[in-house]
N, C-alpha and C positions, 0 to 999 in steps of 0.2 A: 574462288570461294574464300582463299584465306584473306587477302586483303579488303575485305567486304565483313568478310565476321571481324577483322584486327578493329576496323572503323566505328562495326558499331558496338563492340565490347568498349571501346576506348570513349565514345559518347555516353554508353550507360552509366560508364565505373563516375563520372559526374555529378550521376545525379542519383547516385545511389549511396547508402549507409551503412555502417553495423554488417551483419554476417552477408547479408547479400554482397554489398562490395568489396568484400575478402573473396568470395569463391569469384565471384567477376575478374579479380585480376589471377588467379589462381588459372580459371581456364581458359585468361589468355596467356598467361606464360605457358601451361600445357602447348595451346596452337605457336607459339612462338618457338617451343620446343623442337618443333619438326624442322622450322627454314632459321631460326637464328637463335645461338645458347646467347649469345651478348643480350639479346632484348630479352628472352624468356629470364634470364636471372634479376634484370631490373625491373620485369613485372611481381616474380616472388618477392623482390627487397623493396615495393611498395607495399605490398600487403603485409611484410612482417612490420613495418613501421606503420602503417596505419593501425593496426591490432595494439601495439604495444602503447602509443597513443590515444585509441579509445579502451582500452581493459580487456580488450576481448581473449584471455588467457585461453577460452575454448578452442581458440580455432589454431592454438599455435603450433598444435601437434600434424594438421594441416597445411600449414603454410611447411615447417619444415619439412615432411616429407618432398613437398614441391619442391624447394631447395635442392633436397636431397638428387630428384632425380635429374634435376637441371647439371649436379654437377658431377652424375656417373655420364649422362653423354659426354661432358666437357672432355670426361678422361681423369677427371679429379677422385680419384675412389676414397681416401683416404679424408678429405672433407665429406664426400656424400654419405659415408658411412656415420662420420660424426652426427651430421643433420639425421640421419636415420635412427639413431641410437637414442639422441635427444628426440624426435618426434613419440618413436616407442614412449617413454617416460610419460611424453602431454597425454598421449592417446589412451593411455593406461588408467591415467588419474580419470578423464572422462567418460571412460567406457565406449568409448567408440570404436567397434569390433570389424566395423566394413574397412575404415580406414588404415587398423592396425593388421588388418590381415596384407593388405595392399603394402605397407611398407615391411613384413616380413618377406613377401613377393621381391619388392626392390631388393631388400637385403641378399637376398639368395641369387638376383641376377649380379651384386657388384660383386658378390663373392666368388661365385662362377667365370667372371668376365678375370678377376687375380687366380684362377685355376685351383681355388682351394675348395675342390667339388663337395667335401665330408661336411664346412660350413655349410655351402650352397644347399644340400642337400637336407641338415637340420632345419633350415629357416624355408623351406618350400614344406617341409613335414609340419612345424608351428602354425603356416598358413594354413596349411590341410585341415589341422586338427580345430581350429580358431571358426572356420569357416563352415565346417563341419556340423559344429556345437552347436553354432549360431545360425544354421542355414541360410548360408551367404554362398549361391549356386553360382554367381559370377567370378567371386574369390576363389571359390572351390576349382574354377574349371581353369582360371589361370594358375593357377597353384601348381595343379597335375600338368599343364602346359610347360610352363617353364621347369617343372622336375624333369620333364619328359627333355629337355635340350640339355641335361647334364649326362642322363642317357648314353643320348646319342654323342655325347663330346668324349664319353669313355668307351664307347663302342658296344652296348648294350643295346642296340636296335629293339630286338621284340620289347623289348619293357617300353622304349621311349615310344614304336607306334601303339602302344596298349593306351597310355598314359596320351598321349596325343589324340586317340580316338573318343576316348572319354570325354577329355576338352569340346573337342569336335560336335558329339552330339548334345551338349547343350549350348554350345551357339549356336547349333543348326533348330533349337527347340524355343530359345529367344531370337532367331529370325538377325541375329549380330555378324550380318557380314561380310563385315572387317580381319574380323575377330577367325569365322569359320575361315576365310582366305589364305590365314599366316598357317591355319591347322591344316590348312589342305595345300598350302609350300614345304610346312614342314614332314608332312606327310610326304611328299613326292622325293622328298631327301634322304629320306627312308627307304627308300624303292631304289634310288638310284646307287647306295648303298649295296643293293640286292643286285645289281646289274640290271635292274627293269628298268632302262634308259628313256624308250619312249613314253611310257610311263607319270615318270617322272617329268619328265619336260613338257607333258600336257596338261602334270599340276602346277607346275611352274607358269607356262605361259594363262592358265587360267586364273590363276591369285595375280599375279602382274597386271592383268583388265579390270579387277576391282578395286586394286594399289592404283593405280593410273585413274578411275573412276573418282576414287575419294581423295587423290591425290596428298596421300601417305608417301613422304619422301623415306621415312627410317624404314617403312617395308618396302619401297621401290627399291631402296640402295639396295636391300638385301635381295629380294629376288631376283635385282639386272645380274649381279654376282655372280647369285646359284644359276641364272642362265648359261652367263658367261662360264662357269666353269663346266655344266655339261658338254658346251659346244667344243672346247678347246678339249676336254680329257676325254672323251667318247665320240663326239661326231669326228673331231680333229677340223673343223673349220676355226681356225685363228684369224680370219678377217673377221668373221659373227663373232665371238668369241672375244675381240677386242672391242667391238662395238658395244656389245653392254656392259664390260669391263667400267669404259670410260664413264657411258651411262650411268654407273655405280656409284663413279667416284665425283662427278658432280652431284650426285644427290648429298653427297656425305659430305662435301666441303662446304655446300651451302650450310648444311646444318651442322659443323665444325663437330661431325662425329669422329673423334680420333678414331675409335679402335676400328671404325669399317674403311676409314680410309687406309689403314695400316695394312688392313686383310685385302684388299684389293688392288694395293700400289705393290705388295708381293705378285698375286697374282696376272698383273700388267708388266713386270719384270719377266717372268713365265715366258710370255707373247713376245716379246721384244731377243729375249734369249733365244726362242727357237728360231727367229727370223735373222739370226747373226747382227743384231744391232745392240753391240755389248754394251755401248756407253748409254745408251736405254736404260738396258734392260738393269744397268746397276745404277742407275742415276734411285729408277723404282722402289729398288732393294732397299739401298740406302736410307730412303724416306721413308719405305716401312718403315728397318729396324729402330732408326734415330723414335718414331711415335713410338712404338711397342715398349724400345726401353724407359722413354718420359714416364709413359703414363704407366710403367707397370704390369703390361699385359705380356706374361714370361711365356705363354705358349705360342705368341705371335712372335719373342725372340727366338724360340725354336723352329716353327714354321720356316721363316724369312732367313735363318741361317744357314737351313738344310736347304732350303732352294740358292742360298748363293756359293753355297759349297760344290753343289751340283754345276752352277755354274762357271765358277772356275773350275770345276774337274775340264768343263768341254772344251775350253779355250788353255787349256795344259798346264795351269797356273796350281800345280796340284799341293803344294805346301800351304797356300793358301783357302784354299778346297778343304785340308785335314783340318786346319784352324775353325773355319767356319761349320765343320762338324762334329768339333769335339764338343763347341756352344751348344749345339741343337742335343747334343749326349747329355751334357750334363745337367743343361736346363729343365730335357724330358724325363729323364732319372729324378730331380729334385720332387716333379710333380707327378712323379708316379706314372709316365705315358709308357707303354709297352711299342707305341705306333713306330717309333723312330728306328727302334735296336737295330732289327733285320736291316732296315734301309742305310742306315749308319755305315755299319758294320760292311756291307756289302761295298759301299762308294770308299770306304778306307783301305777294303785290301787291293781294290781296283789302280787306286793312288800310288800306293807302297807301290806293285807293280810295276807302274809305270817311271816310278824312281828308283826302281832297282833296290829300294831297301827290304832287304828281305826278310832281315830280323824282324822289324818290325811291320812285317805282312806275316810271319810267323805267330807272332803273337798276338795280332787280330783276327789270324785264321782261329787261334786255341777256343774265341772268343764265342765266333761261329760253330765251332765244334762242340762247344760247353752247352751254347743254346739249341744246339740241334739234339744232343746227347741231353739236356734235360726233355727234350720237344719228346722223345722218344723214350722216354720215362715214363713222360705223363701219358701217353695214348697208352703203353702197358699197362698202367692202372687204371686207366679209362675201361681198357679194354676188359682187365682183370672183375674193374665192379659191374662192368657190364654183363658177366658170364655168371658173374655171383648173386646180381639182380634176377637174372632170367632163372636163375635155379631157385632161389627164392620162389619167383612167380611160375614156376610148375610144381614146388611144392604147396601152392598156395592152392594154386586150379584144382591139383589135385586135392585138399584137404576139402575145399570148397564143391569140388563133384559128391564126395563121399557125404559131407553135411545136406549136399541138395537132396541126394541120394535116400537118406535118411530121414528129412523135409518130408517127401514123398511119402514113404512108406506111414511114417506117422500121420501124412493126413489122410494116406488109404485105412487105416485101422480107425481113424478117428469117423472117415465117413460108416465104415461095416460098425462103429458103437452107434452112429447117430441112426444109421437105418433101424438096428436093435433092439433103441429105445423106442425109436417108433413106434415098429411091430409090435413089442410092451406094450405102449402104453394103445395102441389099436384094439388090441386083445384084455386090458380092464376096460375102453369102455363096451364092446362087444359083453361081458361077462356082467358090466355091471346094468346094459340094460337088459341082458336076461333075467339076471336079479330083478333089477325093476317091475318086469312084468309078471312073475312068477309073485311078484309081492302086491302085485296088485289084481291078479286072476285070484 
């Protein structure tokens, strides 16, 4: 399909003018977006020169966004951000609210992708609120979508499936499904999150049949991935498991996606380590980290350091191990991840041990002990407002039986007035048509 649409977008943009042949090249650099960032960026830098060209000052807050997101695939955040920031401004001056919601959307994915979640998370709230006003139900439903993947990257699950669900049913209400497929992948990452493995891997291989149908390479990369890593961490089949690894990572090289090729050249080092083919499986590593550090993505330098640290733990290379996990500490500390400490911590005193350095297994044992001794803090207050909730809620139940209680009784007096007046007023008219006839005998 795509070299068919490339041909005759490429024929149209010929014989066409003015706004139509800006969004012409516009959504072919979108389709060029998926299999090549080289051509999609010289489709955007003919439409930003033709507009400038002919005056078309309207459409430039569109063409940059396009820029924009050409150059958060590349791995370039720090230009796409620029082009985003100047598109904001064009989009602003025009009033064009669908578009500026769409580039608050991009901003909160490059923000998310540099792990500064409190941005990411303003600029998915500005779309909310933009989209909201303006009842822009497609904007709205990516909005809560991509909020919903910050979510789940800080370990908030029930929010991110609430926020996912939401998405969900209005692609499922505009019949968009592309759109419902990534909601029902990410949905299954949710579940597998939850240990509902089979689960998950039936939403997985069923978004994978409609990626594969409309032949979406950015969500094929990502679902062969989430396959791949089911199979390898829960089935434990690493010949499957490498299979859509690789799968993965040809979709991402065709389309010079750094940071999926980063996240899955980790995870094929994985593969390669448990099968004792070290020079593999660090060849992998390496090429993660080297992309993670280029482009910026510090939670892929913590990933990829904590998996090659592990990696020299196995092959005894343990000075090297503590090195590679002091990156993955310090990195996750910087960004606020909780995910690592335990695991850290746990692979350092292992080390120590095995070098006999005791002092300092001493003092990453204190470390362990400080984090278990707060762990055991917090469930006493957990447990403390727990007890003080409940007391609460039985002086509540009870103030609340006593008001029913009460409830009751007043509207049994209320029915013995209303019977009361009845009888009254039954007995003026009984008296007044005795009256009556007495006044007329």
């Amino acid at each position: 399909m795509q070299p068919a649409q490339i041909d005759s977008l490429t024929q149209l943009i010929g014989k066409q003018n003015g706004r139509e042949r800006i969004e012409t090249l516009i959504h072919l650099s979108e389709i060029y977006r998926k299999i090549s960032v080289e051509k999609s960026m010289e489709a955007d830098s003919s439409a930003e020169a033709y507009a400038t060209q002919q005056g078309l000052d309207n459409m430039k807050g569109i063409i940059l966004l396009s820029m924009g997101k050409t150059s958060s695939i590349s791995g370039d955040y720090d230009l796409a951000l620029d082009y985003m920031n100047q598109a904001v401004k064009a989009l602003k001056s025009t009033k064009n609210y669908t578009e500026l919601a769409r580039t608050y959307i991009n901003m909160g994915l490059v923000y998310k992708n540099l792990a500064d979640y409190e941005a990411s998370i303003s600029y998915f709230d500005q779309a909310l609120k933009l989209a909201f006003d303006h009842e822009l139900k497609d904007q709205e439903a990516a909005a809560a979508a991509n909020r919903a993947t910050v979510y789940f990257t800080t370990g908030d699950y029930q929010r991110a499936l609430e926020s996912y669900q939401k998405a969900m049913s209005v692609y499922e209400e505009t019949k968009d499904s592309l759109r419902f497929a990534k909601m029902l992948m990410n949905i299954g990452l949710v579940y597998w999150q939850w240990d509902k493995n089979d689960l998950a891997l039936e939403m997985q291989l069923k978004a994978k049949e409609v990626f594969e149908q409309q032949k979406d390479l950015v969500e094929l990369g990502r679902v062969y991935n989430n396959i791949g890593k089911i199979y390898y961490q829960d089935i434990h089949d690493t010949t499957l498991a490498l299979e859509y690894y690789q799968r993965s990572l040809e979709m991402r090289e065709k389309m010079g996606n750094q940071l999926g090729m980063a996240i899955v050249m980790a995870n094929i080092g994985n593969i390669y380590r448990d099968k004792n083919q070290k020079e593999k499986a660090f060849e992998n590593y390496e090429k993660s980290l080297a992309i993670s550090q280029f482009i910026g993505y510090r939670e892929g330098v913590a990933l990829t350091s904590y998996y090659m640290g592990i990696a020299y733990q196995k092959y005894g290379q343990y000075l090297e191990s503590n090195r590679m996990l002091d990156t993955t500490r310090k990195v996750s500390q910087s960004l606020g991840l909780s995910t690592y400490d335990e695991l850290v911590n746990e692979a350092k005193i292992n080390n120590y041990k095995a070098l006999g350095d005791y002092e300092s297994l001493f003092k990453e044992f204190k470390l362990y002990e400080t984090r278990h001794s707060e762990m055991r803090t917090e469930l006493a207050t957990l447990k403390y407002e727990l007890i003080e909730n409940q007391e609460q809620i039985e002086s509540l139940t009870s103030e609340l039986n006593t008001k029913n209680q009460l409830i009751d009784n007043q509207a049994g007096l209320l029915l013995m007035y209303r019977l009361l007046l009845l009888f009254a007023l039954l007995g003026l008219i009984v008296i007044g048509i005795r009256h009556f006839r007495k006044s007329k005998s």
